[in-house]
C-alpha positions, 0 to 999 in steps of 0.5 A: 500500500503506497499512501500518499500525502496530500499536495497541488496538482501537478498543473497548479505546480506549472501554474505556480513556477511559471509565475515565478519564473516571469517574476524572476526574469523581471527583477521583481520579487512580488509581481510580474510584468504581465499586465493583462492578467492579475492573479490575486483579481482572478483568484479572488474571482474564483472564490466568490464564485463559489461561495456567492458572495459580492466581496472577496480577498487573498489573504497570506493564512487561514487564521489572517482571514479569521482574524479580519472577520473577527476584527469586523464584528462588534459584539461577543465571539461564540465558539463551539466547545469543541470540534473547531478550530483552537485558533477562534479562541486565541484570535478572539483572545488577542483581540480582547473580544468577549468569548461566550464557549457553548456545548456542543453534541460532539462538535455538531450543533443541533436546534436544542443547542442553539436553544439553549444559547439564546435562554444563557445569553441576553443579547446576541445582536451584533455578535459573531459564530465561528464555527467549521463546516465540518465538527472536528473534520468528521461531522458536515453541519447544518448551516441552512438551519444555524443560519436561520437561527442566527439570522433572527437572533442577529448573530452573524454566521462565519463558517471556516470552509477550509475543509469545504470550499468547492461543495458541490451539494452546496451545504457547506460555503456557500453564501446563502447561509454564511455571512462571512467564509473564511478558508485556509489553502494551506496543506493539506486543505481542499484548495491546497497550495501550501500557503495562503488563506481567503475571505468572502463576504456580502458585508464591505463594511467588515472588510472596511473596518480591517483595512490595515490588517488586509494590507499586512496580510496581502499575499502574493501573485505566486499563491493567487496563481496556485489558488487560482488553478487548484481550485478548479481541482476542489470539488473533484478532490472533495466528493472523493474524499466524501466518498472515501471517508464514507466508505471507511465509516460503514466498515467500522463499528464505533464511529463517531457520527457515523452518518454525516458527511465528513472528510475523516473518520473518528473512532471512540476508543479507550486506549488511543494512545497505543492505537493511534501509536501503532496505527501511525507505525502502519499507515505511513503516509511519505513519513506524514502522518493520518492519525490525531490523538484525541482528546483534541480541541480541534476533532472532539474532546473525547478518547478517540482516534482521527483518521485524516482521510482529508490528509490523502491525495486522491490518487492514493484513494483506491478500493484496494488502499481502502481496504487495506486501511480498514484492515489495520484499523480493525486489526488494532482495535479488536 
């Protein structure tokens, strides 16, 4: 079984060392003399066009785009207690923004949860929810619904879409439902180009009241190239994934959410330390790895084992390395 880390396309690749190459030929270390192409103006097209909203930007990481949402909004900063992204907190933190932490069902958000935090919290209006598309990568979460909820209580949405950008069913980045998407294209995410990061937007006024930190976190022509082409390879790598995670959940027993969309497969164990230990050992992936520890922030807060599918180029996603992968997992956890 060869398994393969996840990285650009070979076009992307091209793509990227082409610009380079015209930008080392003129001198320059920012841009290049093509002036009838701007490649952050193309990339950020391709962007808003597949989240619908009227505003977006490049930005240099996933966590400046956050940042820049965070900056926007006025009131608290709710995040999830789990199945998120531990870098909410820490923005919100050195921002000086009120953090309201709510519980979750395992990261997922339901309508009894979303209940509840409006009889805990007086006023939301103005105030901001991160949350990722996907609880802890492995479960897709209603966004028609929270998006509803959120709209009457005033509460506007953003939705971390690095792990969902390009859906091709549409749930999950678009901007139907969230006020705001934000995305890392670092490694290993969907539009994956080592670097980079993106926001979207309906609202200019958020992008506005966050000019200087849009001017800091300017990215270059060479990412917006890489993000310009990879993206046309997103929704293939996706759907892929879906399937391929899909595919390892119905042949394990003990799946955390077993039914849900996701792009990794979470396993309640007892003893995840010297299972994902020797799983590490087994499912090598170019000396990367595919396996989170957990209790984790970032997937559940709970003892259980992540199997990053999402971690794999889709070319190592083949029935047979399936197979094999399902094999080892069930191998190890008798």
């Amino acid at each position: 079984m060869n398994l393969l880390y996840k990285k650009p396309s070979p076009q992307t690749i091209e793509a990227m060392k082409k610009v380079i190459d015209n930008i080392n030929s003129n001198g320059d270390k920012n841009k290049s003399n093509n002036n009838d192409i701007n490649y952050i103006t193309e990339a950020e097209n391709k962007i808003k066009s597949e989240t619908g909203h009227a505003h977006s930007t490049i930005v240099n990481s996933g966590n400046s785009a956050i940042m820049i949402a965070m900056n926007g909004i006025e009131g608290p900063i709710l995040i999830p207690d789990q199945g998120a992204w531990h870098g909410f907190k820490q923005i919100a933190k050195f921002l000086n923004k009120e953090i309201i932490i709510f519980k979750t069902d395992k990261g997922l958000i339901n309508q009894e949860i979303l209940e509840e935090i409006a009889i805990k919290n007086n006023t939301l209006e103005n105030s901001g929810m991160f949350i990722t598309s996907f609880a802890g990568y492995t479960a897709e979460q209603p966004m028609n619904k929270i998006a509803k909820w959120c709209k009457n209580q005033g509460i506007i949405v953003v939705e971390d879409a690095s792990g969902s950008i390009t859906d091709s069913e549409k749930k999950l980045a678009n901007g139907k439902y969230s006020d705001i998407i934000v995305g890392s294209t670092g490694s290993p995410k969907i539009i994956n180009v080592g670097s980079g990061g993106f926001i979207t937007t309906n609202n200019e006024k958020i992008l506005e009241k966050s000019k200087i930190l849009l001017k800091i976190s300017k990215n270059s022509e060479i990412i917006a190239k890489g993000i310009s082409t990879e993206i046309d390879f997103g929704s293939n790598n996706l759907k892929k994934t879906i399937e391929s995670t899909k595919y390892i959940k119905d042949n394990l027993d003990n799946i955390i959410h077993p039914d849900k969309r996701g792009i990794n497969v979470t396993i309640a164990n007892s003893n995840p330390f010297k299972i994902s230990k020797n799983l590490k050992s087994q499912l090598n992936v170019n000396g990367k790895s595919m396996i989170t520890l957990c209790p984790n922030y970032n997937r559940i807060k709970e003892k259980a084992i992540a199997i990053e599918i999402k971690n794999l180029s889709i070319e190592s996603l083949t029935d047979n390395n399936l197979n094999q992968i399902i094999e080892i997992i069930k191998k190890e956890i008798q």
